[in-house]
C-alpha atoms as an extended CHARMM CRD file, in Angstrom:
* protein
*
        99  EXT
         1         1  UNK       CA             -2.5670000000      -17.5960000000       -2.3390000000  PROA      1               0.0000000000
         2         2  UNK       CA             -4.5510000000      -15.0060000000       -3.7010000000  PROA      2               0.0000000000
         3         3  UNK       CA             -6.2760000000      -12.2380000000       -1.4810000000  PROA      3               0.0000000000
         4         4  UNK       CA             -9.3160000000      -12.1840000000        0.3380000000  PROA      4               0.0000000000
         5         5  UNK       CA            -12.1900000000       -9.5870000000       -1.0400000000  PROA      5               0.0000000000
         6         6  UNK       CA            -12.5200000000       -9.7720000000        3.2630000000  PROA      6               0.0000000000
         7         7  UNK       CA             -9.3050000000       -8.3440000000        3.3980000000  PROA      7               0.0000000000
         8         8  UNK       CA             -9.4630000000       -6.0400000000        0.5860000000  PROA      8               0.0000000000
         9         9  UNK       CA            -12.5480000000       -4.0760000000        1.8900000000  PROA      9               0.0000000000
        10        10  UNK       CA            -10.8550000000       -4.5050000000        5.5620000000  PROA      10              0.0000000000
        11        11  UNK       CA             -7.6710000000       -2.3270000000        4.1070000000  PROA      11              0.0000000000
        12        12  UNK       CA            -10.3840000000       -0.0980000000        2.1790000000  PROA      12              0.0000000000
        13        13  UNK       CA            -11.9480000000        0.7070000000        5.1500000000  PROA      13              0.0000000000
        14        14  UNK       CA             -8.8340000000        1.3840000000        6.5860000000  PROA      14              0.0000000000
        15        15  UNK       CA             -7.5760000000        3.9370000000        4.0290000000  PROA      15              0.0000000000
        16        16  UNK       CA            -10.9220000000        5.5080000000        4.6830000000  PROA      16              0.0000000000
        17        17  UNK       CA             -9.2300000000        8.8710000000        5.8890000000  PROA      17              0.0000000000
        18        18  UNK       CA             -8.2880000000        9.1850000000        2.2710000000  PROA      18              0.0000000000
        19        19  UNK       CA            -10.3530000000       10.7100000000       -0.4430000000  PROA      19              0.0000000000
        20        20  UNK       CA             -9.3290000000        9.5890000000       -3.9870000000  PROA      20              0.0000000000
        21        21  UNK       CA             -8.1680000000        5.7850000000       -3.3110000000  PROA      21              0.0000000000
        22        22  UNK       CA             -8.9550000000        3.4670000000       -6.2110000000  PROA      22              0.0000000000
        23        23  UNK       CA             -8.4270000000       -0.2160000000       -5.8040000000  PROA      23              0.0000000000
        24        24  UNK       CA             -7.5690000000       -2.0410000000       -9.1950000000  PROA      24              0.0000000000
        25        25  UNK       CA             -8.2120000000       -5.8740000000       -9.4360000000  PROA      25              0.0000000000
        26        26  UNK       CA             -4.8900000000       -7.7780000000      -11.2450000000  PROA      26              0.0000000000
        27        27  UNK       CA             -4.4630000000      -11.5690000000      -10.8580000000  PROA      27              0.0000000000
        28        28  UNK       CA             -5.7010000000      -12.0610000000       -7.4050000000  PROA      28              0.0000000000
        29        29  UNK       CA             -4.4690000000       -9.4720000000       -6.1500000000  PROA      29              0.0000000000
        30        30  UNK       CA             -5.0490000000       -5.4930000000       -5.7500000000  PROA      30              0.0000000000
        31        31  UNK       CA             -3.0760000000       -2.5640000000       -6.7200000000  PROA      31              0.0000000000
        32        32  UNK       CA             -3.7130000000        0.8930000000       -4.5350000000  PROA      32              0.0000000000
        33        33  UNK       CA             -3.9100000000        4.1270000000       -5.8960000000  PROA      33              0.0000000000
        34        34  UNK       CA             -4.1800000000        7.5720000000       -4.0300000000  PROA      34              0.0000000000
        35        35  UNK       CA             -4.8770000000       10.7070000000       -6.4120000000  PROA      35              0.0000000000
        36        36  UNK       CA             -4.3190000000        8.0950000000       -9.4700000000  PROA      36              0.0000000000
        37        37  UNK       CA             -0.4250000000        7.3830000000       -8.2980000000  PROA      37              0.0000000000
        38        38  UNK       CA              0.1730000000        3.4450000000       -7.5120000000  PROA      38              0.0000000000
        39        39  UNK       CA              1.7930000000        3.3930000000       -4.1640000000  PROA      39              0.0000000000
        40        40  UNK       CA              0.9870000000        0.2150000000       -3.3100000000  PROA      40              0.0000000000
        41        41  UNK       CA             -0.8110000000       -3.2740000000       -3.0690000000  PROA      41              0.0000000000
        42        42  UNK       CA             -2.8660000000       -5.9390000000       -1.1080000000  PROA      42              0.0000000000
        43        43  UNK       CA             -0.8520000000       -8.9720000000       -2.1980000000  PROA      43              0.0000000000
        44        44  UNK       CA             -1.5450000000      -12.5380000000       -0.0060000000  PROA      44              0.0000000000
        45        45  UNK       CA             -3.3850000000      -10.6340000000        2.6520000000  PROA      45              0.0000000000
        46        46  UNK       CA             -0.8510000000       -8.1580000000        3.3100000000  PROA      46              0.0000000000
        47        47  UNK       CA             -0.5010000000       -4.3300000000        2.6500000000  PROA      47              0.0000000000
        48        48  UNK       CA              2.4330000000       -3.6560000000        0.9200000000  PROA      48              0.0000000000
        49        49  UNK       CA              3.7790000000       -0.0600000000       -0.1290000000  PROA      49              0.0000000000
        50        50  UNK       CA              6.3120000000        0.9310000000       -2.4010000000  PROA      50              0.0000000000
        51        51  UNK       CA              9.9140000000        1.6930000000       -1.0470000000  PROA      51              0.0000000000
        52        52  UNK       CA             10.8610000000        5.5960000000       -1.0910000000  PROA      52              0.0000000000
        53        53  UNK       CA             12.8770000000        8.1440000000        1.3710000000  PROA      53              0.0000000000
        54        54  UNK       CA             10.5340000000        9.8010000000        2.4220000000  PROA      54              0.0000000000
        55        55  UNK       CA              8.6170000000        6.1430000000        4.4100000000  PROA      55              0.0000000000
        56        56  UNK       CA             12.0090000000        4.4630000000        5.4360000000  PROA      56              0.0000000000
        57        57  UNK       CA             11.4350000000        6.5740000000        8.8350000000  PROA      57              0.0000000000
        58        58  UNK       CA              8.6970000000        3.9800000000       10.0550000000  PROA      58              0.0000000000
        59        59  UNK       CA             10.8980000000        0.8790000000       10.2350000000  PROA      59              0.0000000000
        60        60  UNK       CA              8.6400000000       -0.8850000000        7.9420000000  PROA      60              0.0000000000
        61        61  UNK       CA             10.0950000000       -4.7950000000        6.8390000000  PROA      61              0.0000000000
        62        62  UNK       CA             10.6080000000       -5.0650000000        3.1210000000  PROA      62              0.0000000000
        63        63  UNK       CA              8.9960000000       -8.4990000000        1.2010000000  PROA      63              0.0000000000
        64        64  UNK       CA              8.8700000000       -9.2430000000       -2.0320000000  PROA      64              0.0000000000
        65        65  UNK       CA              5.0550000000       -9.1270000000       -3.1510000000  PROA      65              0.0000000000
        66        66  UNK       CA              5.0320000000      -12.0690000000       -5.6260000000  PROA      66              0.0000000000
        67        67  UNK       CA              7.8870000000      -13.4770000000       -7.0120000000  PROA      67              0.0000000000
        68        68  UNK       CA             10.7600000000      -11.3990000000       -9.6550000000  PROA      68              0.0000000000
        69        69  UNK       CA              9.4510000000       -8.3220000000       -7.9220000000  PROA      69              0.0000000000
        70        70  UNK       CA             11.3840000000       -5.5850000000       -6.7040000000  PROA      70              0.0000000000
        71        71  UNK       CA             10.8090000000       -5.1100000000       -2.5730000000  PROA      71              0.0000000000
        72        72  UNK       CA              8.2490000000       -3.6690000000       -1.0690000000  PROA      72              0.0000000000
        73        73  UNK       CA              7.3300000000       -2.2830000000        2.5050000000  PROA      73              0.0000000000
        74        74  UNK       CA              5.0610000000       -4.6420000000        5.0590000000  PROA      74              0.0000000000
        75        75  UNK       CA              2.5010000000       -2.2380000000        7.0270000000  PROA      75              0.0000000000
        76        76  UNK       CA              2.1630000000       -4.0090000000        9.8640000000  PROA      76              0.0000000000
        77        77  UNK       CA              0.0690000000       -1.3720000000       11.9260000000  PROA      77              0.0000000000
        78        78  UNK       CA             -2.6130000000       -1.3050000000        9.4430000000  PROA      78              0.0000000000
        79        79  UNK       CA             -4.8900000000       -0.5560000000       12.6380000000  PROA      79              0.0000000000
        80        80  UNK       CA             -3.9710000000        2.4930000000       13.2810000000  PROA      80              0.0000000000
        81        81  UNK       CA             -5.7580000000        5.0570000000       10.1940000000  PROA      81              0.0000000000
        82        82  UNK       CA             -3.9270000000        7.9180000000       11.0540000000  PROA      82              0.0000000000
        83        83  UNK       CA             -0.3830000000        6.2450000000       10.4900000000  PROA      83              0.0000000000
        84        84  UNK       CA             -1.7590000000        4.6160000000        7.4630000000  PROA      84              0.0000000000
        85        85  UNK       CA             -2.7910000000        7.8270000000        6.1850000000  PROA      85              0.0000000000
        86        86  UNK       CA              0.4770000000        9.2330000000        6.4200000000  PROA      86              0.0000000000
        87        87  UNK       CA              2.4960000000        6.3980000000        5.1170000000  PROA      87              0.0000000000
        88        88  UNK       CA              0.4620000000        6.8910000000        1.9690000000  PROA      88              0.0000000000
        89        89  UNK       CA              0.6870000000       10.3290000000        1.5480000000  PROA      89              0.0000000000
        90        90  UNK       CA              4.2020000000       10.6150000000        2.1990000000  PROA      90              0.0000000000
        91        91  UNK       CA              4.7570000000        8.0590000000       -0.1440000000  PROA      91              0.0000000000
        92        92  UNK       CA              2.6910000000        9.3450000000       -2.8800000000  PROA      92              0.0000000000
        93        93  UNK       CA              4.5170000000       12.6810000000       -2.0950000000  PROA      93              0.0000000000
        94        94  UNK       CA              8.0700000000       11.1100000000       -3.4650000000  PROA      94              0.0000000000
        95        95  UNK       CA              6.5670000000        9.3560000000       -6.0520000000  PROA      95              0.0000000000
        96        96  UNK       CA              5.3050000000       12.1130000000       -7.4510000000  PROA      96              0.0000000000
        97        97  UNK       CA              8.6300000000       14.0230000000       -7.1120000000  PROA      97              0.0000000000
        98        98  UNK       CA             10.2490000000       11.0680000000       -8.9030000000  PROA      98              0.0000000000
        99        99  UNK       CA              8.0430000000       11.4990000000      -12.1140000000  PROA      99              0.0000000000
């Protein structure tokens, strides 16, 4: 099942706090971007980040975001913007250490 443009611009909107998000179109699906560094994706309707450190402290569930793909972190409180806005930046923040 491939995801909504509904729910793309939904988790756009969301992410609004955020300058600098790009959203990239790939099979369906959409791959997030936050100063140009892929932390995440909007695969099946569901906001997935990727797994570092630094975002293990918000108890997030890991899925697998299509299949022979490594784990990735479910937000589920994709409501709230602030907590959104610092799951991405903390995650950015170790990816960017790990380059």
């Amino acid at each position: 099942m491939a995801t909504s443009k509904d729910y793309k611009d939904f988790i756009l909107e969301q992410l609004s706090l955020l300058d600098n998000i790009t959203c990239k179109a790939m099979m369906g699906e959409y791959l997030l971007y936050y100063n140009g560094i892929l932390f995440g994706g909007i695969y099946d309707n569901r906001l997935l980040v990727k797994i570092v450190n630094s975002n293990k402290k918000y108890n997030m569930q890991e899925q697998i975001p299509y299949e022979s793909a490594k784990p990735m972190y479910l937000v589920d409180d994709i409501d709230n913007k602030e907590v959104l806005k610092e799951i991405v930046i903390e995650t950015c923040k170790s990816l960017l250490i790990k380059k």
